[in-house]
N, C-alpha and C positions, 0 to 999 in steps of 0.2 A: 367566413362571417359575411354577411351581408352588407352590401355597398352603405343601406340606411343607416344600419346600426352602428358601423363602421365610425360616420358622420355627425352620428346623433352624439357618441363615444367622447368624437373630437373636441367637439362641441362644448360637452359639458368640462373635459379635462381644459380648455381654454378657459372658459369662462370659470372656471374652478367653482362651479356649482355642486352639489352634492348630491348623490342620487336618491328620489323618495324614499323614506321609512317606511316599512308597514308595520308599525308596534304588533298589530297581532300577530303578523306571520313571525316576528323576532320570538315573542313570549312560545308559541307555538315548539317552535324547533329549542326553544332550552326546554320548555318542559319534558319534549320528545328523546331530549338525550340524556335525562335526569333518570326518565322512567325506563325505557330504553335497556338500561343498563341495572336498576332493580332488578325488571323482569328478569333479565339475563341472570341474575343471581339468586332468586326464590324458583326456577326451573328445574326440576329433577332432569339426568340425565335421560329418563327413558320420556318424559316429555317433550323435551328438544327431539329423540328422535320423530314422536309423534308428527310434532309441527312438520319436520323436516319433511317426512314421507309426504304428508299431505301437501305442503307445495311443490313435492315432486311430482305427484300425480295431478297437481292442478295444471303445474307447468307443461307436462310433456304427453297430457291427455292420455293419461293410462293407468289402470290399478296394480298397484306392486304387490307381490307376493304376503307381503303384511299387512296389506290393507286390504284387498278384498277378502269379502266374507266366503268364498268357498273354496280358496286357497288352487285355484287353478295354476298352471305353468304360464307363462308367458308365450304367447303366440307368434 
């Protein structure tokens, strides 16, 4: 952790100030885990793989046997 943040930390735990709100980012992250978890539950299983393949191939920069269209072998 850094020496400021450290200090800034102290600071406020002494003075027992409270750290700023940000109402929207609070309202944000409930709605995010309300929805979140619908989605999770109106998803067919063979759509989860969909998603799944497609951030696999975003993340590791590569077309997976299921995803590309000419069905090449992996090189």
């Amino acid at each position: 952790m850094d020496l400021n943040v450290r200090a800034f930390r102290t600071v406020q735990a002494a003075l027992d100030e409270p750290a700023p709100v940000n109402k929207r980012k609070q309202a944000a992250r409930k709605g995010g885990l309300v929805g979140g978890k619908s989605r999770a539950n109106t998803l067919t299983p063979d759509r989860k793989r969909e998603i799944a393949l497609a951030a696999n191939a975003a993340r590791w920069g590569h077309n997976t046997p299921a995803n590309s269209s000419q069905g090449k072998e992996r090189q």
